[in-house]
Wavefront OBJ file of the C-alpha trace (Angstrom):
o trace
v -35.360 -21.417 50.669
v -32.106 -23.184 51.598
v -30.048 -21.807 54.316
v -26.366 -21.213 53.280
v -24.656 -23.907 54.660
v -27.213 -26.665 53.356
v -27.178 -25.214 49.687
v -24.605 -27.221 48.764
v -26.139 -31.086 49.689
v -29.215 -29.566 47.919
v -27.577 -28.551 44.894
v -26.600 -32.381 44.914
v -29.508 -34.098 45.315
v -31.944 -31.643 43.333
v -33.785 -33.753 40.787
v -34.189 -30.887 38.657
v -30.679 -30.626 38.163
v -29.664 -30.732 34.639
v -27.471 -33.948 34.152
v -24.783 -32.226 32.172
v -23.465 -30.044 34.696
v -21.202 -31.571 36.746
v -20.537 -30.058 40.217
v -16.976 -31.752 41.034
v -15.282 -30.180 38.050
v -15.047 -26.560 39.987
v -14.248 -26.566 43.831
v -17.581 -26.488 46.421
v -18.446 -23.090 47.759
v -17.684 -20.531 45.089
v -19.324 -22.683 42.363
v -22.754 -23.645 44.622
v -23.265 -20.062 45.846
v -22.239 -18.540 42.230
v -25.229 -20.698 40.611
v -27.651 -19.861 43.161
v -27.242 -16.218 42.957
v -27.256 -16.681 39.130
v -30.546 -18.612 39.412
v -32.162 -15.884 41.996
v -30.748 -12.869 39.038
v -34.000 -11.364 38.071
v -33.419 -11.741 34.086
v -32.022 -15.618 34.487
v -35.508 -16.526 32.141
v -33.200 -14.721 29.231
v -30.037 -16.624 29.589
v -28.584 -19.673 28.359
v -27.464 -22.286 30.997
v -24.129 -22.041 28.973
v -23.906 -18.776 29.968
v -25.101 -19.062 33.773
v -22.020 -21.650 33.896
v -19.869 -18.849 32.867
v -21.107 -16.454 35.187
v -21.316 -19.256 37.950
v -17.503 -19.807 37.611
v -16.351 -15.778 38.015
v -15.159 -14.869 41.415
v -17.757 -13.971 43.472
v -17.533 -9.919 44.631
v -18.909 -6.823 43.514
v -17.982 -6.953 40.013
v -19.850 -10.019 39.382
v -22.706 -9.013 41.319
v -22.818 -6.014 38.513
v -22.234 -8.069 35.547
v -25.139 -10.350 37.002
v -27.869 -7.936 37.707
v -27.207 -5.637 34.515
v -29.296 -7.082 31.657
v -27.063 -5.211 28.701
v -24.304 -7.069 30.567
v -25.770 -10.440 30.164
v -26.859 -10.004 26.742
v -23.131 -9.027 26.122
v -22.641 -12.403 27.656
v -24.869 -13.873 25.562
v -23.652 -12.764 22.226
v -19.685 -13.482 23.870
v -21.571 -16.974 24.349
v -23.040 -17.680 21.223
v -20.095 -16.374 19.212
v -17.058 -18.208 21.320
v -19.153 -20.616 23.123
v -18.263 -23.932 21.358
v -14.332 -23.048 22.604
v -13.722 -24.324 26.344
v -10.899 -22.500 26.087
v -12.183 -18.960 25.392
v -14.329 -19.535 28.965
v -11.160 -17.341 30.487
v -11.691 -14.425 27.853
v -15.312 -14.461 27.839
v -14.983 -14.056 31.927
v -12.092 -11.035 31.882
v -14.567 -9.722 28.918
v -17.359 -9.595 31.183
v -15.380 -8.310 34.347
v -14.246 -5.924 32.524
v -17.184 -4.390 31.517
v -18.635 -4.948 34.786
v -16.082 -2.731 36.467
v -17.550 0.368 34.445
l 1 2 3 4 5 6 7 8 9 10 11 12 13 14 15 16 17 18 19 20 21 22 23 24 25 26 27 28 29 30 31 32 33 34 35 36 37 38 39 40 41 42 43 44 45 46 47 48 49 50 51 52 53 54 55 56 57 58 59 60 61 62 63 64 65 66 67 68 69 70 71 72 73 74 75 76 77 78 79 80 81 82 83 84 85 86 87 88 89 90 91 92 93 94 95 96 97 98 99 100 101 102 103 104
């Protein structure tokens, strides 16, 4: 267990990092804390790192905290995912999609 304000050099340096994320792309804080609560999510064994990048990059509040503990929410995500995820740029739409839903 990390302690907030370390998270982020750990996220860093973690050799189980995968090699094709790359943390610089998104600004620090939002994107660190977004993947570890997406890692701690209790159904994260069902979902694609594609789409834990997704939910990584929503704002972080009580709508995402729905979207990320509701499993017919994720597989929603999931099937968003597999059917727009080769587009970078229907990321935005897949993430309104998902708030939107999550706001219900």
């Amino acid at each position: 267990m990390y302690i907030r304000k370390e998270l982020w050099r750990h996220v860093c340096r973690c050799p189980c990092k995968p090699e094709d994320e790359d943390l610089d792309n998104e600004p620090g804080r939002t994107k660190v804390l977004g993947l570890a609560v997406a890692q701690e999510s209790a159904s994260c064994h069902q979902i694609s790192s594609g789409v834990l990048k997704l939910l990584s990059a929503m704002k972080q509040d009580e709508v995402a905290s729905a979207v990320r503990n509701d499993l017919s929410i994720i597989q929603f995500a999931q099937s968003l995912y597999n059917r727009h995820g080769q587009d970078p740029t229907k990321y935005e739409y897949m993430r309104q999609k998902l708030r939107e839903v999550g706001r219900l």
